[in-house]
N, CA, C and O atoms as a GROMACS GRO file, in nm:
protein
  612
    1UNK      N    1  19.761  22.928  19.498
    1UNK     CA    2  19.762  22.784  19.477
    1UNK      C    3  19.871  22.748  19.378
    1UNK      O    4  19.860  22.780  19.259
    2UNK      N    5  19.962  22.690  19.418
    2UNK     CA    6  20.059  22.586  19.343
    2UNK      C    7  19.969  22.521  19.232
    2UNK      O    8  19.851  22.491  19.253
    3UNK      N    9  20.052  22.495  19.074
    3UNK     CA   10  20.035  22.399  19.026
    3UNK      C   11  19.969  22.244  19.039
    3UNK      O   12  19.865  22.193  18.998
    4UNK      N   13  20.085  22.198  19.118
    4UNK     CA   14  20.071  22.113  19.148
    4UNK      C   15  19.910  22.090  19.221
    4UNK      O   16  19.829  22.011  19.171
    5UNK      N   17  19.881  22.169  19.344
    5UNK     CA   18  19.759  22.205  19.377
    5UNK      C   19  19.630  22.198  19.306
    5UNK      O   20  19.538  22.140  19.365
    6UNK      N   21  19.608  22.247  19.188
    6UNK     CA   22  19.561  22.262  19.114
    6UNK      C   23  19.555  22.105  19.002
    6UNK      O   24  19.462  22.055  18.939
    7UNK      N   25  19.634  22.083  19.012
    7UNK     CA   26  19.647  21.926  18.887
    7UNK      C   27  19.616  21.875  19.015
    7UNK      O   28  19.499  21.839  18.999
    8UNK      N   29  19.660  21.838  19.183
    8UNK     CA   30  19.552  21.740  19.253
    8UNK      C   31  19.425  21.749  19.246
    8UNK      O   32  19.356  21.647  19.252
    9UNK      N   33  19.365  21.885  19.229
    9UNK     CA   34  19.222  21.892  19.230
    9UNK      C   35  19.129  21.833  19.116
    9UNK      O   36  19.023  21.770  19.116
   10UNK      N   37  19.231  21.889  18.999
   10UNK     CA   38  19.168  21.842  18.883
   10UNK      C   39  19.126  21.671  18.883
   10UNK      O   40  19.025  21.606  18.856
   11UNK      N   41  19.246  21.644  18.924
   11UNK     CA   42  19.253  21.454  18.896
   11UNK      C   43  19.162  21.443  19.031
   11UNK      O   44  19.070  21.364  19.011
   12UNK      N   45  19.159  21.509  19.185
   12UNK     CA   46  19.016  21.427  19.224
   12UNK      C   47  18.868  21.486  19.175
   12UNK      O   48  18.775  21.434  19.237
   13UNK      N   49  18.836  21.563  19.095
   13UNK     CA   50  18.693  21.598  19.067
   13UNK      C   51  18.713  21.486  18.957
   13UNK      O   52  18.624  21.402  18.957
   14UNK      N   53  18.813  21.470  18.863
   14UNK     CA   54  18.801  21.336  18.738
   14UNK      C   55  18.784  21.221  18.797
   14UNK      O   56  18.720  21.129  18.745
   15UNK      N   57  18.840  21.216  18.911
   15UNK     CA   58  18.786  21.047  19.002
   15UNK      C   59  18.656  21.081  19.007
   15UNK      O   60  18.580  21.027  18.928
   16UNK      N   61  18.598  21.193  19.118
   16UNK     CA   62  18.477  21.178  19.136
   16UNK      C   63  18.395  21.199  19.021
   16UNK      O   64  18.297  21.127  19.037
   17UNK      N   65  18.386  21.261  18.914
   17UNK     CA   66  18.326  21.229  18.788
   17UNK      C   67  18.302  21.106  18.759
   17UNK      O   68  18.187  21.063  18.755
   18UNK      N   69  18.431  21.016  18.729
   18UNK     CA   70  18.457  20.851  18.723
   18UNK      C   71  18.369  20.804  18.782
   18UNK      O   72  18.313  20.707  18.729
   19UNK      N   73  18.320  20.853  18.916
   19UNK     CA   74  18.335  20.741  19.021
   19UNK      C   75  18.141  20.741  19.003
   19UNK      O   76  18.068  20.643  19.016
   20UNK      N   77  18.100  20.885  18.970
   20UNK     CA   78  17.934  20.880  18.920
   20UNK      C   79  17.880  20.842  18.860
   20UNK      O   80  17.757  20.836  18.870
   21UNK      N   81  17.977  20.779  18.725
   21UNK     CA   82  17.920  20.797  18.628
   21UNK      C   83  17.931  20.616  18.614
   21UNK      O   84  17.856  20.560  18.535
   22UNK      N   85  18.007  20.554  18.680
   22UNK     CA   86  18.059  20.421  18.694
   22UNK      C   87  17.914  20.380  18.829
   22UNK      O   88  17.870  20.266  18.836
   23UNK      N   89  17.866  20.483  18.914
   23UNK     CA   90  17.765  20.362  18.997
   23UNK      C   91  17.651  20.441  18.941
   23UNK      O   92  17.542  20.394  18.974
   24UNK      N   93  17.646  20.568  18.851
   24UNK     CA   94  17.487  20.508  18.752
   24UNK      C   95  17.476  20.426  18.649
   24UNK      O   96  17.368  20.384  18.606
   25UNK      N   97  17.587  20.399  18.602
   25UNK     CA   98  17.618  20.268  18.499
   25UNK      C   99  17.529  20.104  18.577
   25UNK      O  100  17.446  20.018  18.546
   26UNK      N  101  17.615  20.140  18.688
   26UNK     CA  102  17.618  20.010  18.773
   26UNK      C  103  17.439  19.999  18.804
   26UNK      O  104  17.360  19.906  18.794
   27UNK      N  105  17.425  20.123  18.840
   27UNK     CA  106  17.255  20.125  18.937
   27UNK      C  107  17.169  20.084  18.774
   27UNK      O  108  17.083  19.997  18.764
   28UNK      N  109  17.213  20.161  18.674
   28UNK     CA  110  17.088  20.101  18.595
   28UNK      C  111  17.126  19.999  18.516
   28UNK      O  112  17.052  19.967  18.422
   29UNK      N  113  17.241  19.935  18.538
   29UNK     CA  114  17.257  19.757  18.490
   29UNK      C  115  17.151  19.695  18.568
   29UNK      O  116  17.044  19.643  18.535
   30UNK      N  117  17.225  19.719  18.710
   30UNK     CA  118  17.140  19.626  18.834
   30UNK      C  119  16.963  19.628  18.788
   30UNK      O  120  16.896  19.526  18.778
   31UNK      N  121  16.915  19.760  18.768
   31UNK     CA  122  16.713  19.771  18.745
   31UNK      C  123  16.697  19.695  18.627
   31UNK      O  124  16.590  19.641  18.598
   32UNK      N  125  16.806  19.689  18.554
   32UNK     CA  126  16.764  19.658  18.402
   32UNK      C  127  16.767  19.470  18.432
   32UNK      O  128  16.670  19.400  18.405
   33UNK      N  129  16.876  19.425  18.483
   33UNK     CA  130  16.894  19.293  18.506
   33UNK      C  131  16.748  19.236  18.601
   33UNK      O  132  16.678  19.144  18.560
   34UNK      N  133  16.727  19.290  18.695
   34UNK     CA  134  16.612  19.286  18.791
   34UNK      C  135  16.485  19.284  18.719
   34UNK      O  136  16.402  19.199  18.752
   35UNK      N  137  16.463  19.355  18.635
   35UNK     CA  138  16.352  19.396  18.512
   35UNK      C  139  16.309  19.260  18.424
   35UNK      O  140  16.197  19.215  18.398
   36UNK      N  141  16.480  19.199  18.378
   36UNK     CA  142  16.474  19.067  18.297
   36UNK      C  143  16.464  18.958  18.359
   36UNK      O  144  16.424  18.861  18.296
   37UNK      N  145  16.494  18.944  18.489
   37UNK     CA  146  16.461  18.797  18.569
   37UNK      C  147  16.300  18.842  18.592
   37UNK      O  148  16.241  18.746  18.542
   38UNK      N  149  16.231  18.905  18.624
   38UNK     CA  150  16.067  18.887  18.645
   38UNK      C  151  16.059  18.909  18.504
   38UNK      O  152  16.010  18.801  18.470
   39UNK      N  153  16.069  18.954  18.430
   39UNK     CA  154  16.032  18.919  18.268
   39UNK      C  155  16.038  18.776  18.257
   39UNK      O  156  15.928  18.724  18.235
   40UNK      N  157  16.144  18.694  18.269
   40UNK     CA  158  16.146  18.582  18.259
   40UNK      C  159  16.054  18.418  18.314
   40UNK      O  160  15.999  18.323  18.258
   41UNK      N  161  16.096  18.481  18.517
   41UNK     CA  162  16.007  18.418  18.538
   41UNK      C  163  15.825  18.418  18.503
   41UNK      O  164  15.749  18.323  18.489
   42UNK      N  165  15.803  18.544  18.497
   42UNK     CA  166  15.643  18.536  18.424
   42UNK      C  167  15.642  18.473  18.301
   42UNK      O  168  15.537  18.432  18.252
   43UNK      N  169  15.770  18.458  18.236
   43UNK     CA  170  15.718  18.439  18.073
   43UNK      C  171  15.759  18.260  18.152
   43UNK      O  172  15.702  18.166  18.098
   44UNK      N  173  15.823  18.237  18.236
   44UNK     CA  174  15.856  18.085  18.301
   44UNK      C  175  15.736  17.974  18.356
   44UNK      O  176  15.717  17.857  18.324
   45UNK      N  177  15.665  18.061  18.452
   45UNK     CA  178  15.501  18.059  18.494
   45UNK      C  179  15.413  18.044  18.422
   45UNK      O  180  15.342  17.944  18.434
   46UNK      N  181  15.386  18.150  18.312
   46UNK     CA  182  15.297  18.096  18.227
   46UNK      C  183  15.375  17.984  18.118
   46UNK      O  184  15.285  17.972  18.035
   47UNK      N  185  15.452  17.923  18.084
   47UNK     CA  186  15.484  17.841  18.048
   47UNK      C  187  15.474  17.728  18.117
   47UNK      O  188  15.525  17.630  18.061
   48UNK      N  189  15.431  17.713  18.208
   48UNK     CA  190  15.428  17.622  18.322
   48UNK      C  191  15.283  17.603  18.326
   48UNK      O  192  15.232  17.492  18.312
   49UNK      N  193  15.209  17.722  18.347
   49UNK     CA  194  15.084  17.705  18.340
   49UNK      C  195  15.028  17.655  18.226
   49UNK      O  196  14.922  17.594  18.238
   50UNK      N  197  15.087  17.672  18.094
   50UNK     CA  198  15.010  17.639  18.000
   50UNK      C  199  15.076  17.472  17.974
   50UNK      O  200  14.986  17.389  17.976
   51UNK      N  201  15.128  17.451  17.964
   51UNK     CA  202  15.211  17.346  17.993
   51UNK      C  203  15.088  17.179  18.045
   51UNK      O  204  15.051  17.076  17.988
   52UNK      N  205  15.063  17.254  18.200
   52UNK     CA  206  14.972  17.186  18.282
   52UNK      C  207  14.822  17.139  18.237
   52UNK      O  208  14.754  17.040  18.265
   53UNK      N  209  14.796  17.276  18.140
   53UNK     CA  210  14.632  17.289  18.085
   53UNK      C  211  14.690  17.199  17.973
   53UNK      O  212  14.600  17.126  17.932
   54UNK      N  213  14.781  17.182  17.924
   54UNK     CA  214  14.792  17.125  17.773
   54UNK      C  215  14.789  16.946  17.859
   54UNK      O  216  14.720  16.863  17.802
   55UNK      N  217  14.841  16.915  17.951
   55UNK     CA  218  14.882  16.816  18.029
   55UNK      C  219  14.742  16.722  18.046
   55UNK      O  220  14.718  16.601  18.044
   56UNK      N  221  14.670  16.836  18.063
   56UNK     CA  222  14.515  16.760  18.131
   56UNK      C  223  14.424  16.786  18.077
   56UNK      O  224  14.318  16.757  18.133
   57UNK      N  225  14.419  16.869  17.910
   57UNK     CA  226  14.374  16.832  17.768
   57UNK      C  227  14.406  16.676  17.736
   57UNK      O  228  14.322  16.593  17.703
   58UNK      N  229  14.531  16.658  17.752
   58UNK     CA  230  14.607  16.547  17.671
   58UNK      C  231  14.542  16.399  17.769
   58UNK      O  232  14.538  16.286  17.718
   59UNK      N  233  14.506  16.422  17.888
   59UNK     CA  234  14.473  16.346  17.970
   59UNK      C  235  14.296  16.345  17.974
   59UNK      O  236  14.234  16.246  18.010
   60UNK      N  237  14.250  16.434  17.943
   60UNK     CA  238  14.097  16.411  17.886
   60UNK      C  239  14.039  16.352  17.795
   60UNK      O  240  13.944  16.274  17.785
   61UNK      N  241  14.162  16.435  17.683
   61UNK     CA  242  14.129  16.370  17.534
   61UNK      C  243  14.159  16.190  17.506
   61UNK      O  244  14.134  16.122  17.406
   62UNK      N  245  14.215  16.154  17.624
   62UNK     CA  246  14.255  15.997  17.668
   62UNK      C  247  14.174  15.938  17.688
   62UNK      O  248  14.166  15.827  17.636
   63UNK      N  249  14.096  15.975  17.757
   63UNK     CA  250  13.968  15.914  17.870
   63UNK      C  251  13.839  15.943  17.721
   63UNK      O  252  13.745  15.864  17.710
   64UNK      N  253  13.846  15.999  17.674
   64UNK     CA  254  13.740  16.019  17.583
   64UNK      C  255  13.812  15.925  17.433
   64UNK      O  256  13.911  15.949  17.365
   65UNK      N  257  13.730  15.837  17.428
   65UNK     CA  258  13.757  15.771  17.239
   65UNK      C  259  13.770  15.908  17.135
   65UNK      O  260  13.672  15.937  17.068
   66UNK      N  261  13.841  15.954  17.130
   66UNK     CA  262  13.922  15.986  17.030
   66UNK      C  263  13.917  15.909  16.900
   66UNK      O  264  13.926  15.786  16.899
   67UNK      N  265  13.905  15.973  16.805
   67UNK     CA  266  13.983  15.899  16.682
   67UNK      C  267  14.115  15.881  16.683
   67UNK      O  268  14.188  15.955  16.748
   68UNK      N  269  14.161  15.775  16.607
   68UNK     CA  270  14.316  15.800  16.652
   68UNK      C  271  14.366  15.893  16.534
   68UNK      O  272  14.488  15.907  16.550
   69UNK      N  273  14.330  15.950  16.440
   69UNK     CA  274  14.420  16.056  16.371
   69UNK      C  275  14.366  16.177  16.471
   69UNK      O  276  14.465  16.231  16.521
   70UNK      N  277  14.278  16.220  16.503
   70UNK     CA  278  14.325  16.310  16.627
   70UNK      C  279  14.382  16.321  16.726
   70UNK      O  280  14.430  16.427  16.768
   71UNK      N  281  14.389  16.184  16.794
   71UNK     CA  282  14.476  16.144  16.935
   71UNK      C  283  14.624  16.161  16.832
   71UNK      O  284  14.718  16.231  16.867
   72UNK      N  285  14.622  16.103  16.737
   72UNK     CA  286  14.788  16.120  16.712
   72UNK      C  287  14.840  16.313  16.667
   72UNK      O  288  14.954  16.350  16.693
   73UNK      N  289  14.750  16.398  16.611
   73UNK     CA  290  14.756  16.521  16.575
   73UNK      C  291  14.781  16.587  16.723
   73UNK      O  292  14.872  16.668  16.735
   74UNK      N  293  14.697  16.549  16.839
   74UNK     CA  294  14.734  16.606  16.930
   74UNK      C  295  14.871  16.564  17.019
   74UNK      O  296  14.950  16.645  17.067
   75UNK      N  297  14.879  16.438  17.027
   75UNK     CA  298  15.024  16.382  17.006
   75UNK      C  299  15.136  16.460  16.991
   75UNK      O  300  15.202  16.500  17.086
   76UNK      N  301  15.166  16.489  16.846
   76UNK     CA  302  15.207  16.592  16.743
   76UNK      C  303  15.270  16.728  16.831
   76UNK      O  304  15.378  16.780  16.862
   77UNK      N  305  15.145  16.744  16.845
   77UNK     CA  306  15.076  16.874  16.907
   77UNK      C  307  15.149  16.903  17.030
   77UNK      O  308  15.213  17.005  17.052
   78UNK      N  309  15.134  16.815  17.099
   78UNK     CA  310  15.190  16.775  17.289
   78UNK      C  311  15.361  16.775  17.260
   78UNK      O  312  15.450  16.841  17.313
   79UNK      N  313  15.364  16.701  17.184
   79UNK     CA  314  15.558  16.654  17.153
   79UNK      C  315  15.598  16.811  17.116
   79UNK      O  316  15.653  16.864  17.213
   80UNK      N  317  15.585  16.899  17.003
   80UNK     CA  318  15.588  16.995  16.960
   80UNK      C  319  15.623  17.122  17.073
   80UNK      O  320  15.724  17.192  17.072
   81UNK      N  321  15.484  17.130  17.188
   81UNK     CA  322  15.489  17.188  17.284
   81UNK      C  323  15.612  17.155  17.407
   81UNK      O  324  15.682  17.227  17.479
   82UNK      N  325  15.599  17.030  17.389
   82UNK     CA  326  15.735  16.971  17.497
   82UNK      C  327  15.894  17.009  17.437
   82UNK      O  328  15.996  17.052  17.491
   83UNK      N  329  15.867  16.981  17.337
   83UNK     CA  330  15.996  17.077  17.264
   83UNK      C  331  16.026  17.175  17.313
   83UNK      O  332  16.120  17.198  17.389
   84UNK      N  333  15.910  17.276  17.254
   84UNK     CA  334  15.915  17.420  17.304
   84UNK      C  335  15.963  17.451  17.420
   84UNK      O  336  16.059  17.525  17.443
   85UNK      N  337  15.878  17.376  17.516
   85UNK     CA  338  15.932  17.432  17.657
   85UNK      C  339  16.082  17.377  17.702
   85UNK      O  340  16.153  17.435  17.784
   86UNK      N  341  16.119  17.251  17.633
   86UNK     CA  342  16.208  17.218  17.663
   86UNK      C  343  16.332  17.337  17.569
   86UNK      O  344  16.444  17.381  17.598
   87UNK      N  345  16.282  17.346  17.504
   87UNK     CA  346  16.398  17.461  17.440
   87UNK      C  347  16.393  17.607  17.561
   87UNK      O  348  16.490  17.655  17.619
   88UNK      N  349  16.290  17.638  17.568
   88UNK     CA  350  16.294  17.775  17.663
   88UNK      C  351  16.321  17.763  17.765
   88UNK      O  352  16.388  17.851  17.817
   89UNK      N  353  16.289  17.672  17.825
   89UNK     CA  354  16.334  17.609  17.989
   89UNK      C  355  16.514  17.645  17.981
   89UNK      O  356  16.567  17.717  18.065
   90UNK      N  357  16.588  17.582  17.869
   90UNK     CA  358  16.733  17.575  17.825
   90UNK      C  359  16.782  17.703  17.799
   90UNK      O  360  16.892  17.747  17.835
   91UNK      N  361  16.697  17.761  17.734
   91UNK     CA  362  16.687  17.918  17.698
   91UNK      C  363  16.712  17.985  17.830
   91UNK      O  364  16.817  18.043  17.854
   92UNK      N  365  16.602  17.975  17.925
   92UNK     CA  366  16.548  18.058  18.065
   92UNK      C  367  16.736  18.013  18.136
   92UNK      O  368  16.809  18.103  18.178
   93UNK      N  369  16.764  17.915  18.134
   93UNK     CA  370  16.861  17.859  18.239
   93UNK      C  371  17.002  17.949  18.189
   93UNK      O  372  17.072  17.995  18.279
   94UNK      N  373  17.042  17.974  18.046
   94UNK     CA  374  17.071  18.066  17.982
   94UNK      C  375  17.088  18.133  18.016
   94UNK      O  376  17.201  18.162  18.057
   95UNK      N  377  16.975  18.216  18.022
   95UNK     CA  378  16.989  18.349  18.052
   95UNK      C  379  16.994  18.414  18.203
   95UNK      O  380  17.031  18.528  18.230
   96UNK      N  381  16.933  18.283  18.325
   96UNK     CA  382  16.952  18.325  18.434
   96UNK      C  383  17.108  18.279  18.462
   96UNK      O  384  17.112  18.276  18.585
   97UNK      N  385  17.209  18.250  18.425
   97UNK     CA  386  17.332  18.233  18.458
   97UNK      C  387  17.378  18.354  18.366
   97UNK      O  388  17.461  18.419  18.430
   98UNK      N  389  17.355  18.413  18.232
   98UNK     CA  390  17.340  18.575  18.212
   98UNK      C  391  17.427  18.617  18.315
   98UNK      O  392  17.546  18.636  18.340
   99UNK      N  393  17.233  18.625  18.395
   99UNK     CA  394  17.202  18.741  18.456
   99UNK      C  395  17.262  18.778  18.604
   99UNK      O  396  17.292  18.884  18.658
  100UNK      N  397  17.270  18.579  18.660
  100UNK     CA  398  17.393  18.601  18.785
  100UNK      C  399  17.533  18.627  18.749
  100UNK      O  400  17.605  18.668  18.840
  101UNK      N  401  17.591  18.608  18.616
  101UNK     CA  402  17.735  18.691  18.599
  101UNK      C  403  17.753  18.823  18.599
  101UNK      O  404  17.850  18.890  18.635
  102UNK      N  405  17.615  18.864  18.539
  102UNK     CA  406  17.592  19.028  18.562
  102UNK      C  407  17.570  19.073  18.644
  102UNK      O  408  17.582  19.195  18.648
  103UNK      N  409  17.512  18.980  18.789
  103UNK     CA  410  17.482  19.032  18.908
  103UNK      C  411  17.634  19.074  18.988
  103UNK      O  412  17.671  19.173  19.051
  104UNK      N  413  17.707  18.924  18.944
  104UNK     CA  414  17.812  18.935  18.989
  104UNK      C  415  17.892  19.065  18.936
  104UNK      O  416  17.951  19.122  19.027
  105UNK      N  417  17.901  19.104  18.850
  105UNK     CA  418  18.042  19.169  18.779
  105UNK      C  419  17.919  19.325  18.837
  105UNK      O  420  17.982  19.420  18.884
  106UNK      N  421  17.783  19.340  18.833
  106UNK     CA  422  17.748  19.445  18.931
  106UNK      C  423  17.820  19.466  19.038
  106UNK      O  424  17.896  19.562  19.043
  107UNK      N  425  17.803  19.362  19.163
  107UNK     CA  426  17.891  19.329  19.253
  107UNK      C  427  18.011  19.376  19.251
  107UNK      O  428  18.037  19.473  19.322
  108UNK      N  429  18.100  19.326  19.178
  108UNK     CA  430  18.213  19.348  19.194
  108UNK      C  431  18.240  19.559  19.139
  108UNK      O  432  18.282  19.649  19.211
  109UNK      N  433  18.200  19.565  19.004
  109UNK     CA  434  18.153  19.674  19.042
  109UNK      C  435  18.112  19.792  19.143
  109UNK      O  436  18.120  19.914  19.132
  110UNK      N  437  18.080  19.735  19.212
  110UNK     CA  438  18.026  19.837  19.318
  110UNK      C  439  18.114  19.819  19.422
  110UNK      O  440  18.144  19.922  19.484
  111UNK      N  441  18.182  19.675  19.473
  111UNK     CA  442  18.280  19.709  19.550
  111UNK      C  443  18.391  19.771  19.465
  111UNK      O  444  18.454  19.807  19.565
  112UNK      N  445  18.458  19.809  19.376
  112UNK     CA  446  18.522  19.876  19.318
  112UNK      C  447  18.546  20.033  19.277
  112UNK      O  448  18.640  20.099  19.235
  113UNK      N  449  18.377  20.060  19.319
  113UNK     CA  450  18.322  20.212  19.344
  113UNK      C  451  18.346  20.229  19.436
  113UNK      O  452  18.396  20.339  19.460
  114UNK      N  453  18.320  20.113  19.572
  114UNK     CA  454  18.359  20.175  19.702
  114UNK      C  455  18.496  20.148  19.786
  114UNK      O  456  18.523  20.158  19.906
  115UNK      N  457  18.564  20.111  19.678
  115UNK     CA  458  18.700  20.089  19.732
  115UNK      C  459  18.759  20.265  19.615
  115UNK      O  460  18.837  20.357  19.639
  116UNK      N  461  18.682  20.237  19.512
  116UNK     CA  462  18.721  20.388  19.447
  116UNK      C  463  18.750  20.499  19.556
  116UNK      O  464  18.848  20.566  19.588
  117UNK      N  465  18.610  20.487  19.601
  117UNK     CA  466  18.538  20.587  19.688
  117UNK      C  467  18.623  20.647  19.838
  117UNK      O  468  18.631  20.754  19.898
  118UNK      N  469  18.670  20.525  19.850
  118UNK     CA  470  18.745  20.498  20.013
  118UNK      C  471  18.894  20.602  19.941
  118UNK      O  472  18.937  20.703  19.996
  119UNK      N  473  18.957  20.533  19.792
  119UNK     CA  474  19.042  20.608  19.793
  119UNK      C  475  19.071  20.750  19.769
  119UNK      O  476  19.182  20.801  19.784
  120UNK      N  477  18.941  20.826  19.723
  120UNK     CA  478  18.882  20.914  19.719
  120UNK      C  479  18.966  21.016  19.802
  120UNK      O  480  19.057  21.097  19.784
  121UNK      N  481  18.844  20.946  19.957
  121UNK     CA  482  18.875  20.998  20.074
  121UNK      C  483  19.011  21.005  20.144
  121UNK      O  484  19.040  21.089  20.229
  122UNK      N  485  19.076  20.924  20.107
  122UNK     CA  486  19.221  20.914  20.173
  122UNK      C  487  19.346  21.034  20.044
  122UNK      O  488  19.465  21.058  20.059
  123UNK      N  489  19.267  21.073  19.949
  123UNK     CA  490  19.351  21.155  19.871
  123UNK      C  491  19.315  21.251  19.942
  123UNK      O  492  19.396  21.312  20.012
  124UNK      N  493  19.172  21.281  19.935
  124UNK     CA  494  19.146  21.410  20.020
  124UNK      C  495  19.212  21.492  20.130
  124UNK      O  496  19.243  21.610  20.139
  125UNK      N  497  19.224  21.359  20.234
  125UNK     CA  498  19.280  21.311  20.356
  125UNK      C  499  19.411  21.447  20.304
  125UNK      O  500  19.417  21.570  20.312
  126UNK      N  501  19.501  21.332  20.249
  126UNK     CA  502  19.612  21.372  20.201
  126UNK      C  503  19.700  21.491  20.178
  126UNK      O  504  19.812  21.529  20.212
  127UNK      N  505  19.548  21.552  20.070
  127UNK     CA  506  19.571  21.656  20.028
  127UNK      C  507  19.535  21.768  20.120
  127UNK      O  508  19.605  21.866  20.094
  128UNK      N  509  19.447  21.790  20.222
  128UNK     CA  510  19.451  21.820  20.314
  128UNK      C  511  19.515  21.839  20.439
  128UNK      O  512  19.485  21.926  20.521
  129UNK      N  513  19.607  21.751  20.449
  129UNK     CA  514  19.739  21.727  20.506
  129UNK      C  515  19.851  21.782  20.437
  129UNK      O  516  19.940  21.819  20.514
  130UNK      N  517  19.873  21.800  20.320
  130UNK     CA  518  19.933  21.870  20.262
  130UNK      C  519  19.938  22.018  20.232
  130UNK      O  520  20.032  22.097  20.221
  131UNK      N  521  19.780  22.031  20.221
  131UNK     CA  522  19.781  22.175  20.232
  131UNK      C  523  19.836  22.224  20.386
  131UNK      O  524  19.926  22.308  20.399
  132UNK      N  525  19.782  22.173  20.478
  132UNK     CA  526  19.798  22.234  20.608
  132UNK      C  527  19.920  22.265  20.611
  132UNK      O  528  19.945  22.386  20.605
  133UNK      N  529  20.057  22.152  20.622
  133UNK     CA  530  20.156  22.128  20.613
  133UNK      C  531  20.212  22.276  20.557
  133UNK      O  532  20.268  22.363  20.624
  134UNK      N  533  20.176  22.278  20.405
  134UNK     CA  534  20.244  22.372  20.330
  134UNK      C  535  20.222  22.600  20.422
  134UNK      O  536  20.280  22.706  20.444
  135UNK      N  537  20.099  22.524  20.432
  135UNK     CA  538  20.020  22.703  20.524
  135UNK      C  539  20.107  22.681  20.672
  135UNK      O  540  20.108  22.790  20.729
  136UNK      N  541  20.166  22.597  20.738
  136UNK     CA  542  20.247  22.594  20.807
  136UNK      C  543  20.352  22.662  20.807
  136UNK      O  544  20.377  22.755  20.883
  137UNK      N  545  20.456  22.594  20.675
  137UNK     CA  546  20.572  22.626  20.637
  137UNK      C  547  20.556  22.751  20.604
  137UNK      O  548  20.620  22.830  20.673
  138UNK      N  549  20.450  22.823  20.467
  138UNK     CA  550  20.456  22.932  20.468
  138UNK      C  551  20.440  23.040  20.522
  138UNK      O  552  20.469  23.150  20.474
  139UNK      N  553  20.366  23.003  20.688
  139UNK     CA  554  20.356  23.090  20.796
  139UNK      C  555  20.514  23.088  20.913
  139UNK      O  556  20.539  23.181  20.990
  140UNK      N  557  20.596  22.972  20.898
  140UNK     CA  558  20.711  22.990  20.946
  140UNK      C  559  20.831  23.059  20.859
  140UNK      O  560  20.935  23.064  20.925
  141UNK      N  561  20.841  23.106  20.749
  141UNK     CA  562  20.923  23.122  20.621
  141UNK      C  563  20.894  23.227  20.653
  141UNK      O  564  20.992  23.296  20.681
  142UNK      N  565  20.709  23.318  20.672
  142UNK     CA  566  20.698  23.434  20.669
  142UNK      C  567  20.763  23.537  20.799
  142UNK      O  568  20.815  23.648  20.811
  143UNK      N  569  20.722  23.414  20.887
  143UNK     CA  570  20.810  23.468  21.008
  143UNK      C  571  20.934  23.494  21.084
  143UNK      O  572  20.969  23.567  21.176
  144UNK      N  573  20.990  23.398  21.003
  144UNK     CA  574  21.117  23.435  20.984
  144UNK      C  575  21.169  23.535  20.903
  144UNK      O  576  21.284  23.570  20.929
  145UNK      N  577  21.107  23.595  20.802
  145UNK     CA  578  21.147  23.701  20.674
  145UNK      C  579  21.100  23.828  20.817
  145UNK      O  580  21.164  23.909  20.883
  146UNK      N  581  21.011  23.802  20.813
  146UNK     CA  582  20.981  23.902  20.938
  146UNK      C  583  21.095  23.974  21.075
  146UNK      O  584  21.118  24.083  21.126
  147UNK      N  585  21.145  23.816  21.088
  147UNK     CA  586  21.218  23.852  21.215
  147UNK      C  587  21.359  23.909  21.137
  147UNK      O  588  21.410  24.018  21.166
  148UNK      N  589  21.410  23.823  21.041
  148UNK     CA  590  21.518  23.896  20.966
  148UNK      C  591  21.496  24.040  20.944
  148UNK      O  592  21.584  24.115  20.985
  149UNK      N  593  21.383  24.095  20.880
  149UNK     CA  594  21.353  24.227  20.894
  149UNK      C  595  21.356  24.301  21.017
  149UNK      O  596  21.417  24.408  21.009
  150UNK      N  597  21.315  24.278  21.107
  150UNK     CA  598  21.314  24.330  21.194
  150UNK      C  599  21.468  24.362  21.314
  150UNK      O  600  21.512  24.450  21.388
  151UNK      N  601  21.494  24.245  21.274
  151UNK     CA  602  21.700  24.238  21.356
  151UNK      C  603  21.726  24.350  21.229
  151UNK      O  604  21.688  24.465  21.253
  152UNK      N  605  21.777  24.330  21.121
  152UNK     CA  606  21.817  24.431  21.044
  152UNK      C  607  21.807  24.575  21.014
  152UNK      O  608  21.881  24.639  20.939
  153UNK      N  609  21.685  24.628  21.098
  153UNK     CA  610  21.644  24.753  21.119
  153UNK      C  611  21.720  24.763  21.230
  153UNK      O  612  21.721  24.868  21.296
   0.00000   0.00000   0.00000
């Protein structure tokens, strides 16, 4: 084996090293991102749910005479919560545009592994074509040293 031979091989096992270590990167972005949108929406749901129960507290405690320093504490109380969700709702929207840039740049990612991948194969290709090529030449070179030997006797 030629040099040269040898430095192609090296540089494609370093692609394919690259190229593993770049779609388990990719595979456990993707579980981890997947992981945080149902994290989210559950923590979204029950915010929703509690939300509703606080909704039709606030709508009971109406219908019932109340004092008004309690109707206003729960008031308080209701505004406080509407905050909240209105902050996390802003929060959630946040983080799901995150999580579709990360889906995306996954994406792109992975077509980038498999355009890696494709070029992979076409070095291979290549180099394979090259070898042949070369076991060619050195089987015509030999045969000719041959035939020179042989006229010369």
């Amino acid at each position: 084996m030629t040099a040269k031979h040898e430095e192609d091989k090296k540089l494609i096992e370093e692609l394919k090293n690259d190229l593993k270590d770049k779609k388990k990167t990719s595979e456990c972005e993707k579980k981890n991102k997947a992981a945080e949108v149902k994290c989210l929406t559950q923590e979204n749901q029950q915010l929703n749910t509690d939300n509703k129960r606080l909704q039709s507290e606030l709508d009971a405690a109406k219908k019932e005479q109340v004092d008004p320093k309690q109707l206003q504490d729960d008031q308080e109380a209701c505004s406080r919560l509407t905050e909240a969700i209105r902050k996390e709702r802003d929060w959630s929207k946040k983080a799901y545009r995150r999580i579709k840039a990360q889906k995306e740049e996954i994406s792109e990612k992975t077509l980038a592994l498999e355009k890696s991948q494709a070029a992979e194969e076409l070095l291979r290709s290549i180099l394979s074509n090259e070898r042949q090529q070369f076991e060619q030449m050195d089987l015509q070179r030999q045969a000719s040293v041959d035939q020179v030997g042989v006229v010369s006797n």
